[in-house]
C-alpha positions, -999 to +999 in steps of 0.1 A: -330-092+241-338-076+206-341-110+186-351-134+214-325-158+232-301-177+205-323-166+177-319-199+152-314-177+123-282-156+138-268-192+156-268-206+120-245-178+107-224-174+138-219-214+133-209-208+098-188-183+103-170-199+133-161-228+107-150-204+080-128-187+100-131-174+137-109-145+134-085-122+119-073-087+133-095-066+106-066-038+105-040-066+093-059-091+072-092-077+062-123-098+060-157-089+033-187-089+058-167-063+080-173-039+052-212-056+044-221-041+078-207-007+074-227-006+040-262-018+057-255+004+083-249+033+063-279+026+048-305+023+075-289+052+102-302+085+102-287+110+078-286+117+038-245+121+035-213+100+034-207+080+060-179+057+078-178+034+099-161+011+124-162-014+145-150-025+186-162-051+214-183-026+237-205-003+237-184+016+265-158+012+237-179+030+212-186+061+233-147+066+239-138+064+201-168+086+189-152+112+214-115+103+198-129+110+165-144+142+177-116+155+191-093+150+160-115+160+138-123+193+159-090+202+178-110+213+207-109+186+243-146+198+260-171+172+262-203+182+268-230+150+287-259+156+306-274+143+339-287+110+342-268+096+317-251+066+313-224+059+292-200+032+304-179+024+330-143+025+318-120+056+324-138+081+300-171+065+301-175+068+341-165+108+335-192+113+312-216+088+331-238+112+359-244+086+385-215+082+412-227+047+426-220+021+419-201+032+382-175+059+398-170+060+429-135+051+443-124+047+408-111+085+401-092+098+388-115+107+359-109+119+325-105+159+322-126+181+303-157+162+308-188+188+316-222+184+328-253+199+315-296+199+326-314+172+309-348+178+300-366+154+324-404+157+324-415+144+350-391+163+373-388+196+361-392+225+384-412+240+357-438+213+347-449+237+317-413+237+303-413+229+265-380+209+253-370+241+233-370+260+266-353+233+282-326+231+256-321+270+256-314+262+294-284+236+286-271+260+260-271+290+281-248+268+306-227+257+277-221+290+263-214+308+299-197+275+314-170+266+283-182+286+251-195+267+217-161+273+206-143+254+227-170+222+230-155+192+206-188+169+211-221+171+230-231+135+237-263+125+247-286+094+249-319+099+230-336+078+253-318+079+286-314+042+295-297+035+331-307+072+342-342+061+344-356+056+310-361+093+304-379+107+269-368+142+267-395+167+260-402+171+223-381+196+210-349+195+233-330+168+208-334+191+175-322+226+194-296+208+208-286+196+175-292+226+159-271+245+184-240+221+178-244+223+140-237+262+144-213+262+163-190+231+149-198+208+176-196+170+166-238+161+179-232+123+193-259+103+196-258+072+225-277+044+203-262+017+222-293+008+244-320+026+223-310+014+190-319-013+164-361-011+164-363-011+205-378+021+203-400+014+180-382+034+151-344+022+135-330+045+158-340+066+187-327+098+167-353+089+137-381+097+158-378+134+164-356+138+129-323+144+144-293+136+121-266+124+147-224+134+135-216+102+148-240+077+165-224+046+185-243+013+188-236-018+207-261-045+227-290-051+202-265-045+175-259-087+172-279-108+187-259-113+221-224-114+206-198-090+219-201-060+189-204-025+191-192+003+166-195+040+156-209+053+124-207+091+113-200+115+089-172+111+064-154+136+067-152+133+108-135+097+107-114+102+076-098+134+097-080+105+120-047+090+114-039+053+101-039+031+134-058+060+157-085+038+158-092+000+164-087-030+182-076-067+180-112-079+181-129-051+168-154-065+144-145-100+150-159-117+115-181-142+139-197-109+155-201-093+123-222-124+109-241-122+139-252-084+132-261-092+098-281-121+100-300-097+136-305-071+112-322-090+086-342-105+111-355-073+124-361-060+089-383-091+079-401-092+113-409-055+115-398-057+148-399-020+150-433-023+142-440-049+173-416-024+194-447+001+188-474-030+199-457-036+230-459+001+241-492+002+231-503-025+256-477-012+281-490+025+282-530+007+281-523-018+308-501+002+334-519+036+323-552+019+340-531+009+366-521+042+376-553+059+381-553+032+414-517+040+426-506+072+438-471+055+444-471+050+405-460+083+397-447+082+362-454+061+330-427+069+302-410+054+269-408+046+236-412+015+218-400-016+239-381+004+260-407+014+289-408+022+325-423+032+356-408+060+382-420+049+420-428+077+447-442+081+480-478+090+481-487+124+478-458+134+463-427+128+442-401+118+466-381+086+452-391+051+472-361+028+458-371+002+486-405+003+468-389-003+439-368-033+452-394-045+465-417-050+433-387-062+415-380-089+441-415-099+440-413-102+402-384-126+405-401-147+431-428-151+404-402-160+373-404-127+355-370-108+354-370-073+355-345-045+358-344-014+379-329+018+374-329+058+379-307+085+395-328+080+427-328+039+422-372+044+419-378+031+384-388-003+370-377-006+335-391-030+308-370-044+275-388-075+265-376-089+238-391-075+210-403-114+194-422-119+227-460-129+220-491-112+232-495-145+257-463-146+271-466-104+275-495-103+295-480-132+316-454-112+327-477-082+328-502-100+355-469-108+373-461-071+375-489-057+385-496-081+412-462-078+426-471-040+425-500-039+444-483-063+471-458-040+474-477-009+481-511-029+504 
């Protein structure tokens, strides 16, 4: 939804493409706007050193390579994720993915070596006066009792949680976290794949705190709505893996790629990080108003145009999913789509796309906050 639905601009060059040539495997015949996207890529991700990268079909796909690459390049197997996270739903993916139903369950075995460590999660934490330093010296001292740093081959975390509820970690929490890996020779992965590409409201997620990601994977916004993801990291970490370890038939498919390019120059030329930052802006005025009238709303969090709300039962902060159904069904009776998400199934999540006009917005705005107050009268 980055670059609106079949953005003219990235149609043109996926037709052109498409009557170049559709595809070729990129490991047997390589193709030149394969390597133009790892060069703009290098250029805009976090991070002042050499980079590689490559590409797959899926952002589920990306996660499982980063973690090949880490591995290799390491020799250690521990993989470190944290609750509420989402990271895909094949084999590996669901292991490091927090939420049994509906991405696990029944589908086990899982992956070994796959731990799980406290998230810092605001609006939830026991301790409302933790700082994100203190809640990273929390997951640390469970990584260092639980496995030991020396034994951890990647930590992987989501710099905006997406499917776990849209949670912004407390400021402070990324960096020690980073920091903490760095020291002990841990390959820090980023999860870009829902956060990335201007959504929120910076290049990347990481850029906004000043974290330098090993390895960051990226996949949806990436091109436009064609099926592209890939992984982008430090030199030294993907050159440590064989010939053939990584890849796949349609990995970078040359039709994808053009798509990504042509997205990316869109975005560049739109400032669309720079509209990311209007919509939450009007998001945080609008529904910040809104509430000081509903005790059910009990949290108002994100970044960018990736935004949400966290439902509750009055007078305290027990979940209501039905709640949250309920305002999302209303929404839809009204034409506006909208998504929900959340451990606890409570949270209405917003990712317009980020061309959407102030009109159109505040359509979809007066839909939501009418379906909100029905639900609750």
């Amino acid at each position: 939804t980055t670059i609106g639905a079949s953005n003219q601009a990235v149609a043109k060059a996926v037709a052109e493409q498409a009557a170049r040539f559709t595809h070729t495997c990129f490991m047997v015949a390589p193709y030149e706007n394969y390597i133009e996207l790892a060069e703009k890529l290098a250029a805009i991700t976090p991070g002042n050193f050499e980079k590689r990268a490559v590409f797959f079909n899926s952002g589920a796909e990306a996660v499982e390579n980063a973690i090949k690459v880490a591995r290799i390049a390491t020799g250690r197997q521990a993989v470190v994720a944290f609750d509420h996270a989402y990271h895909g739903r094949t084999n590996l993916t669901m292991g490091l993915t927090a939420k049994a139903a509906p991405y696990k369950r029944g589908f086990g075995p899982l992956a070994p070596e796959i731990y799980r460590m406290p998230m810092s999660y605001p609006y939830r934490e026991e301790n409302p006066n933790i700082s994100g330093k203190e809640a990273a010296e929390r997951a640390i001292l469970a990584m260092e009792k639980q496995i030991g740093g020396d034994q951890i081959a990647a930590i992987i975390i989501e710099p905006i949680q997406g499917e776990g509820g849209f949670i912004v970690p407390a400021t402070g929490f990324l960096p020690r976290i980073a920091e903490w890996a760095k020291e002990n020779g841990i390959v820090f992965v980023a999860d870009e794949v829902q956060a990335g590409f201007a959504r929120s409201g910076a290049w990347f997620a990481s850029d906004i705190e000043g974290i330098e990601p090993d390895i960051i994977t990226l996949a949806k916004g990436i091109a436009g709505g064609m099926p592209l993801s890939g992984i982008i990291g430090r030199a030294e970490l993907l050159d440590s893996v064989h010939g053939g370890g990584l890849g796949g038939t349609y990995g970078g498919n040359p039709v994808a790629v053009a798509a990504a390019l042509e997205s990316i120059k869109f975005m560049e030329e739109q400032d669309l990080a720079g509209r990311a930052r209007e919509i939450e802006e009007k998001f945080f005025t609008r529904f910040g108003a809104l509430q000081k009238d509903i005790k059910e709303l009990g949290d108002i969090r994100g970044r960018g145009g990736m935004v949400a709300m966290e439902f509750v039962k009055a007078g305290g902060k027990e979940p209501d999913a039905e709640l949250t159904k309920a305002i999302a069904a209303e929404c839809l009776a009204q034409g506006v789509l909208i998504l929900t998400c959340g451990t606890y199934g409570n949270v209405v999540r917003l990712l317009p796309p980020l061309v959407i006009g102030d009109e159109l917005l505040e359509d979809a705005f007066n839909v939501l906050e009418d379906a909100i107050r029905k639900a609750v009268a």
